[in-house]
C-alpha positions as semicolon CSV with decimal commas, in nm:
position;residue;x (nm);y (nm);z (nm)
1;X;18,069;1,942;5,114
2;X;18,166;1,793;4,798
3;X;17,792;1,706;4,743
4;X;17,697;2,039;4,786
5;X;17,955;2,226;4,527
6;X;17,832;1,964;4,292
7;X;17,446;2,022;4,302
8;X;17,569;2,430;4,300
9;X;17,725;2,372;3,956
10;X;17,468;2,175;3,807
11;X;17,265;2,450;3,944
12;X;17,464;2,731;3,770
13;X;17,512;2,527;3,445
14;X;17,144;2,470;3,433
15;X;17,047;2,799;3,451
16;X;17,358;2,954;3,196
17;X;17,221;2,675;2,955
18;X;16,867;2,793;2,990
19;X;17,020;3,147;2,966
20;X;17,140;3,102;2,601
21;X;16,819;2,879;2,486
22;X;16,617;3,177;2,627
23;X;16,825;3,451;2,454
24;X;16,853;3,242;2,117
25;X;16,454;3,199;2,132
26;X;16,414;3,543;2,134
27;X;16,678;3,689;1,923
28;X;16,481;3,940;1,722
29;X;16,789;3,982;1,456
30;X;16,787;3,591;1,374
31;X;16,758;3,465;1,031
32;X;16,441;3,279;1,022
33;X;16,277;3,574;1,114
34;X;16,170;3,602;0,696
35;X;16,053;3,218;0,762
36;X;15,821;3,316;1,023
37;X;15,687;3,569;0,859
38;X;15,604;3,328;0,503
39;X;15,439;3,141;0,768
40;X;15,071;3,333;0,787
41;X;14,807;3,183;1,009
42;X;14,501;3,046;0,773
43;X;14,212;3,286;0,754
44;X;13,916;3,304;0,963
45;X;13,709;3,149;0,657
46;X;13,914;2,882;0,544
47;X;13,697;2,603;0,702
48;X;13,441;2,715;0,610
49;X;13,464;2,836;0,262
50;X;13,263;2,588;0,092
51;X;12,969;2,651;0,347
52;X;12,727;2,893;0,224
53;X;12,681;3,220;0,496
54;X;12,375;3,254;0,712
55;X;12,236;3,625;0,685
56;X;12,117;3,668;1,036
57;X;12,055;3,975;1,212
58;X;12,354;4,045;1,535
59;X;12,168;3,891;1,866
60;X;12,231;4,135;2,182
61;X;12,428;3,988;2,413
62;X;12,081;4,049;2,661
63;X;11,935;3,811;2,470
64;X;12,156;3,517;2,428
65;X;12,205;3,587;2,826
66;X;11,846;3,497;2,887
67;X;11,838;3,230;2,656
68;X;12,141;3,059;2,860
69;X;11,990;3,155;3,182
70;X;11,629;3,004;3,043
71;X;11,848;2,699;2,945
72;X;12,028;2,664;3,298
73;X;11,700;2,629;3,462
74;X;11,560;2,377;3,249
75;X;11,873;2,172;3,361
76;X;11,843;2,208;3,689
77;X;11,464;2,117;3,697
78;X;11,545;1,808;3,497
79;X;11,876;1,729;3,745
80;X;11,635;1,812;4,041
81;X;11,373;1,600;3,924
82;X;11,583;1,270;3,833
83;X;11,728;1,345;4,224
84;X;11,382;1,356;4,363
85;X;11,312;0,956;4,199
86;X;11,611;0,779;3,970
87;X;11,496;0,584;3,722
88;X;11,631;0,480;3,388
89;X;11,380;0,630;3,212
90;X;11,390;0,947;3,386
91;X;11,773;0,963;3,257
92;X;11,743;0,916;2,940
93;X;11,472;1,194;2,870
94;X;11,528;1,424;2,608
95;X;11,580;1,787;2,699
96;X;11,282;2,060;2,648
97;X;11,559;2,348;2,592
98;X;11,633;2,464;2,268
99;X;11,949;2,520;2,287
100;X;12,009;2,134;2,267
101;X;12,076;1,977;1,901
């Protein structure tokens, strides 16, 4: 019985502890609400600002579909092909898709 009231107050204190870290994480009157707001997320551009910008046209997303899909198949004749006889060789192929640096 003793056992029992004991693991029932750790209970409660856990969760009245986890009660006030809750409410003190999202107190929206606290003070270093004018620090959070100094702290801006870095722009979009900022790694890359040195980096000159590629002017290419918007691709449909049709497009890059079928290029992915074009891609998937070329990988799975490749994996079908090293299945059908495993060699070394075979492994080390390089790819035919473009996608591939």
């Amino acid at each position: 019985m003793e056992m029992l009231l004991m693991a029932i107050a750790m209970t409660l204190m856990g969760i009245v502890v986890s009660g006030v870290l809750f409410a003190a994480a999202t107190n929206e009157d606290s003070p270093a609400e004018g620090a959070a707001e100094a702290l801006q997320p870095a722009s979009s551009e900022f790694f890359a600002e040195g980096r000159p910008r590629l002017a290419s046209p918007p691709v449909s997303v049709e497009v890059l579909l079928l290029q992915i899909e074009g891609h998937v198949r070329m990988e799975q004749a490749a994996a079908e092909s090293f299945h059908a006889s495993p060699t070394v060789e075979a492994l080390h192929t390089p790819t035919l898709s473009p996608l591939v640096h």
